[in-house]
C-alpha positions as CSV (number, residue, x, y, z in Angstrom):
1,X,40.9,-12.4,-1.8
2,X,39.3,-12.6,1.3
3,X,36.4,-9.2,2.4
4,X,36.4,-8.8,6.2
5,X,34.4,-7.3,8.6
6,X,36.1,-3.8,10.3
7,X,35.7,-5.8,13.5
8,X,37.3,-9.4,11.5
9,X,34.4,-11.1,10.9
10,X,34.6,-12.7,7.1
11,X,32.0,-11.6,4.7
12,X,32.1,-14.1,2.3
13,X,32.7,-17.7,4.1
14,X,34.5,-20.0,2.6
15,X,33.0,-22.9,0.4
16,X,32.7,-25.6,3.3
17,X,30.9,-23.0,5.5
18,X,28.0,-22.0,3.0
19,X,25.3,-22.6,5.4
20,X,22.9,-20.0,4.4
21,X,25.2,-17.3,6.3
22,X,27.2,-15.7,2.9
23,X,26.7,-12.2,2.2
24,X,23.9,-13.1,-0.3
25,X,21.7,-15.2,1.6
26,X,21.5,-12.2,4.6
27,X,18.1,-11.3,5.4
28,X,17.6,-7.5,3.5
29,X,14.1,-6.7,5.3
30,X,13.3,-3.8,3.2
31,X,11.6,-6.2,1.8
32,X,8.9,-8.7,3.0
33,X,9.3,-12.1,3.2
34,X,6.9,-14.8,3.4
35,X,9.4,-17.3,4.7
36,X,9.5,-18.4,8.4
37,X,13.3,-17.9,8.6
38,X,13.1,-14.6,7.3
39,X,10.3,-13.1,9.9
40,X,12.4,-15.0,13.0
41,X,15.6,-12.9,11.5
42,X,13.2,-10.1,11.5
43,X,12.3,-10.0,14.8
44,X,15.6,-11.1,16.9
45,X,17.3,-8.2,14.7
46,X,14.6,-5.2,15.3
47,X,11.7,-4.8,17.7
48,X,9.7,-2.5,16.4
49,X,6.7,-3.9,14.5
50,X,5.4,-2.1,11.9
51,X,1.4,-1.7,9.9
52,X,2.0,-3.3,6.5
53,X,2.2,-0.4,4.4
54,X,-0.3,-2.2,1.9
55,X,-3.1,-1.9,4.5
56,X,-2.5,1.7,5.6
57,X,-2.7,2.4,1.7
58,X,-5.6,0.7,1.3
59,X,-7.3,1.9,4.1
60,X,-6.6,5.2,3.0
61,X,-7.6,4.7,0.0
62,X,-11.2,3.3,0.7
63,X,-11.8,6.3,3.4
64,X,-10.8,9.2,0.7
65,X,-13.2,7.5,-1.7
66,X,-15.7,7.0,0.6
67,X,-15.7,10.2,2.6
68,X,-15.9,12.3,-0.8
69,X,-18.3,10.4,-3.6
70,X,-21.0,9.2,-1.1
71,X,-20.7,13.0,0.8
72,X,-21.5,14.8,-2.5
73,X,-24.1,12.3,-3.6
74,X,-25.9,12.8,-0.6
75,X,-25.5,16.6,-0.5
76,X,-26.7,16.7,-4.2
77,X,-30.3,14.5,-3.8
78,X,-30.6,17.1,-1.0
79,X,-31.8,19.3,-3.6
80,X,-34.6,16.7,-4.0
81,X,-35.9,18.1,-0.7
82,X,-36.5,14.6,0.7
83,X,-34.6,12.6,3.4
84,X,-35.7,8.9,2.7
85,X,-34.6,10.0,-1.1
86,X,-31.2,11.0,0.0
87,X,-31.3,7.6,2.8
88,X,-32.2,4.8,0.1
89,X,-30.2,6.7,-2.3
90,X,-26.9,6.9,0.0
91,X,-27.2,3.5,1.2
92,X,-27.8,1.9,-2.6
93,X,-24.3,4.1,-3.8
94,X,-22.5,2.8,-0.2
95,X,-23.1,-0.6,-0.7
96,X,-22.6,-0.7,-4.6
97,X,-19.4,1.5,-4.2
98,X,-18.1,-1.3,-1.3
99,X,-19.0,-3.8,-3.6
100,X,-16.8,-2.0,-5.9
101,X,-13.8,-1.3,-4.5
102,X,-13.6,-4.6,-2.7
103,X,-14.0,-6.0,-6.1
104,X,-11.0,-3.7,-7.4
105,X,-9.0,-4.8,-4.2
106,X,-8.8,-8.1,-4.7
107,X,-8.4,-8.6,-8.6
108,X,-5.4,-5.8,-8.3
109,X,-3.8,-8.1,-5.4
110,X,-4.4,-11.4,-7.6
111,X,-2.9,-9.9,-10.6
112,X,-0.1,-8.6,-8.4
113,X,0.6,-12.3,-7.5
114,X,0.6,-13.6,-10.8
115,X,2.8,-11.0,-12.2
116,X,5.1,-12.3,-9.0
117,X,5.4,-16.3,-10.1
118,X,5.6,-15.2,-13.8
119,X,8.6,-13.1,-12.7
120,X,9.8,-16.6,-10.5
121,X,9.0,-18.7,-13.8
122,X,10.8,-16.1,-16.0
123,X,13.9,-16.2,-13.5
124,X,14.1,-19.9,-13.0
125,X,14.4,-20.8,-16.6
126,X,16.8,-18.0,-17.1
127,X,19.0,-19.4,-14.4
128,X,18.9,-23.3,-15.8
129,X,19.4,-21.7,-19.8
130,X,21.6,-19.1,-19.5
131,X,24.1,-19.1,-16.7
132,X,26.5,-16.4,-18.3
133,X,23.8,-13.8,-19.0
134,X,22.8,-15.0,-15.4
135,X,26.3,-13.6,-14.1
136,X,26.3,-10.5,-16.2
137,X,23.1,-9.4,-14.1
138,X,25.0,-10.6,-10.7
139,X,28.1,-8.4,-12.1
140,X,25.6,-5.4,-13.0
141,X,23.9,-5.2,-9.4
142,X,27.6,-5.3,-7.7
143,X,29.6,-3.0,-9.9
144,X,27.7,0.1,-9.1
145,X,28.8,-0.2,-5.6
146,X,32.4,0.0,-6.7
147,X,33.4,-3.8,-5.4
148,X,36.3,-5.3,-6.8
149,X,35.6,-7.8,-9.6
150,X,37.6,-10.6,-7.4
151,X,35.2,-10.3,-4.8
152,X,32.4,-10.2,-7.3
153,X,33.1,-13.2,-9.0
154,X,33.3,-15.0,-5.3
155,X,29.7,-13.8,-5.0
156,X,28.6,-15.0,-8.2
157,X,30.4,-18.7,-7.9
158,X,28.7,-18.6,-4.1
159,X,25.3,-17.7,-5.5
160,X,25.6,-20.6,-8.7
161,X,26.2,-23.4,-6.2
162,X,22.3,-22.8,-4.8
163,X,20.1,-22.1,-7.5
164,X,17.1,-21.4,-5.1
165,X,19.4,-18.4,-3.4
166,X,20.1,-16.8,-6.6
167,X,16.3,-17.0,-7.9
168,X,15.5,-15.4,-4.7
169,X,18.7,-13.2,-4.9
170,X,17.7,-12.3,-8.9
171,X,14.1,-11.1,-7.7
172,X,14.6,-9.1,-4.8
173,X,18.0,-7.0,-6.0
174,X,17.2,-6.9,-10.1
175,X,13.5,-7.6,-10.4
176,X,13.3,-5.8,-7.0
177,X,9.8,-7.9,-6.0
178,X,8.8,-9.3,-3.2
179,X,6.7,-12.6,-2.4
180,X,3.3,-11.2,-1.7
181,X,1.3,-12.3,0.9
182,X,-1.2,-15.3,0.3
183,X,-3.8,-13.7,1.6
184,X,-3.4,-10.0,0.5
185,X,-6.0,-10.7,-2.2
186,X,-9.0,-10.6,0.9
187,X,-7.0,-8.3,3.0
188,X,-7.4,-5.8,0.2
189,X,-10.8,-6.7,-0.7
190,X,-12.3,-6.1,3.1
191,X,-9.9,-3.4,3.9
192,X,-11.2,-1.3,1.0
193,X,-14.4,-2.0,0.8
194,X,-14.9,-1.1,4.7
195,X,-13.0,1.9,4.7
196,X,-15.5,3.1,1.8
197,X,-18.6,2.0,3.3
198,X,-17.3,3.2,7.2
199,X,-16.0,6.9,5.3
200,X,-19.3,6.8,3.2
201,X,-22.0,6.0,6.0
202,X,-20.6,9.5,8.0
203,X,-22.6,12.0,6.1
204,X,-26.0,9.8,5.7
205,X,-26.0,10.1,9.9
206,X,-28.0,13.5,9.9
207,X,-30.2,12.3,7.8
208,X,-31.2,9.3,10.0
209,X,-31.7,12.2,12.5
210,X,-33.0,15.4,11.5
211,X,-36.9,15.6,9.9
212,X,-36.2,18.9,7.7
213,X,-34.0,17.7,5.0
214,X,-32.0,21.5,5.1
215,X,-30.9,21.0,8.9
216,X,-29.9,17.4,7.9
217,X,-27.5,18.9,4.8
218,X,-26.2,21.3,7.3
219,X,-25.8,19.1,9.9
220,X,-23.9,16.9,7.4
221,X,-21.7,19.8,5.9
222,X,-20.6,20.6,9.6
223,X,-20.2,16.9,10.2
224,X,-18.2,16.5,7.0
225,X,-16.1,19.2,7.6
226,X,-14.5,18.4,10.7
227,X,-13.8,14.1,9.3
228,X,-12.3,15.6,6.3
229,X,-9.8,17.7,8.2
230,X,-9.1,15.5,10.7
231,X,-8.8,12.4,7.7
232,X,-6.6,14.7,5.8
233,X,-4.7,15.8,8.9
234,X,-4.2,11.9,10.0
235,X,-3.5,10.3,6.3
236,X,-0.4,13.0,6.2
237,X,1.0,12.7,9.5
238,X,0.6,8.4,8.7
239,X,2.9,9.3,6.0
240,X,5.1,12.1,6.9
241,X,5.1,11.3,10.7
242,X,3.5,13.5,13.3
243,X,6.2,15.6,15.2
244,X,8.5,18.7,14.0
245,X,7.2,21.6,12.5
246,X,7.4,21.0,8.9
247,X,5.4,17.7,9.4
248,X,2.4,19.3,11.5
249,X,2.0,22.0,8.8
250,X,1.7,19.3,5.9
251,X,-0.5,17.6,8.2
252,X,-2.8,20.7,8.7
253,X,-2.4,21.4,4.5
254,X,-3.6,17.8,3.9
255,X,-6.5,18.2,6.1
256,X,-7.5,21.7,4.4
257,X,-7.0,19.7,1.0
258,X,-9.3,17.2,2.1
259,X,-11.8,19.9,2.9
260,X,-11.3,21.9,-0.2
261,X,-11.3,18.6,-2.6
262,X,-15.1,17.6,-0.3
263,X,-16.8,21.0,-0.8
264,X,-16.1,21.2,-4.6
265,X,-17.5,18.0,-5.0
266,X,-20.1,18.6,-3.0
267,X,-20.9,21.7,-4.4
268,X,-20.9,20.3,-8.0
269,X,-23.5,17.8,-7.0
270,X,-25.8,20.0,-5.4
271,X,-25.6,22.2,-8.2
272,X,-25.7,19.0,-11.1
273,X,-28.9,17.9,-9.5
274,X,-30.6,21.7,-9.6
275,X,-29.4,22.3,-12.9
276,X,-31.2,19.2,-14.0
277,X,-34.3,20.0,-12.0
278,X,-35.0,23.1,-13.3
């Protein structure tokens, strides 16, 4: 039995024609590939490019932290009454938090690519040992989808003949992984670390500026106010998208979230450090 195409086209070629065209070996871009085949496929079959979503999560990520924790430090040694005390104290939590969450970046993305060639190990010595448990997983991912066994066995003899197709096969559809990017590791490190340092260094501006320590916490709790909205109100729309109704009142939620989750945090510093004073 022979699956076409509503417009004729075979989907499963015959065994003289494998030449990396069967139904298996088609590019599924859901997820990313590292191979030079698979971005060329990518491109010719859509044009619109998209921000690796690891980035934008990242990036996210570092900004939240950044524009909260450094924000409520810096509001709480205002109690202090002293603005080189809340300068050398912001910048010494900016640069150890950067540290930090650079750090945190780039062992998560290491441990993310070992866990990825144990999975490859793990699935190439299942493949060489166990060619019938092999097929039972090949027969599992298929049978959901209501395909006749016929046409699943063709599948599963197409997929035996290249073992390097049905790793791949095997860790995208049942592992559901994807080969991660050889340089995520730094990606992550930098893109964290900067968004926390960029999102912390906001609320230590007025302080640079203003002499009286009280007009440079005001100054930062108006400056505050307005990033955290408009980070809240950007981070949601990233995610939800930016046009219809529904989306531009989650977007204007997230922003007073953002507000809400700053103040209290604030607020609990400010109030730590003259709780501690007295």
């Amino acid at each position: 039995m022979k699956l076409t195409h509503p417009k004729g086209k075979p989907l499963l070629s015959d065994s003289s024609n494998h030449d990396g065209r069967d139904l298996e070996s088609q590019s599924y871009h859901t997820f990313r590939s590292s191979s030079p085949d698979a971005r060329s496929s990518s491109s010719t079959g859509s044009s619109r490019s998209r921000i690796n979503p690891r980035i934008v999560s990242d990036a996210i990520l570092g900004l939240s932290d950044g524009l909260t924790v450094p924000f409520a430090l810096s509001a709480g040694l205002s109690a202090l009454g002293d603005t080189k005390v809340v300068v050398l104290g912001g910048l010494a939590e900016l640069a150890a938090g950067a540290i930090s969450m650079g750090l945190g970046g780039f062992v998560g993305a290491k441990s993310e690519a070992e866990s990825y060639q144990t999975t490859v190990r793990e699935t190439t010595d299942l493949i060489e040992t166990s060619p019938s448990e092999i097929s039972s997983i090949v027969h599992s991912i298929f049978s959901v989808y209501d395909i006749p066994e016929d046409a699943i066995a063709q599948i599963d003899s197409s997929l035996h003949n290249s073992p390097d197709r049905l790793r791949d096969f095997l860790i995208r559809f049942h592992h559901q992984e994807s080969a991660p990017d050889c340089n995520q590791a730094w990606i992550s490190a930098i893109t964290l670390a900067l968004g926390y340092f960029v999102g912390g260094f906001i609320p230590l501006i007025p302080y640079f500026i203003a002499e009286k320590v009280i007009d440079a916490l005001y100054s930062s709790v108006a400056v505050m106010g307005v990033t955290l909205f408009v980070f809240g109100y950007i981070k949601t729309g990233v995610v939800r998208g930016w046009f219809g109704r529904d989306n531009v009142v989650a977007s204007l939620r997230g922003g007073i979230q953002m507000c809400f989750v700053g103040g209290v945090a604030a607020g609990a510093a400010i109030g730590l450090v003259r709780l501690i004073g007295n």
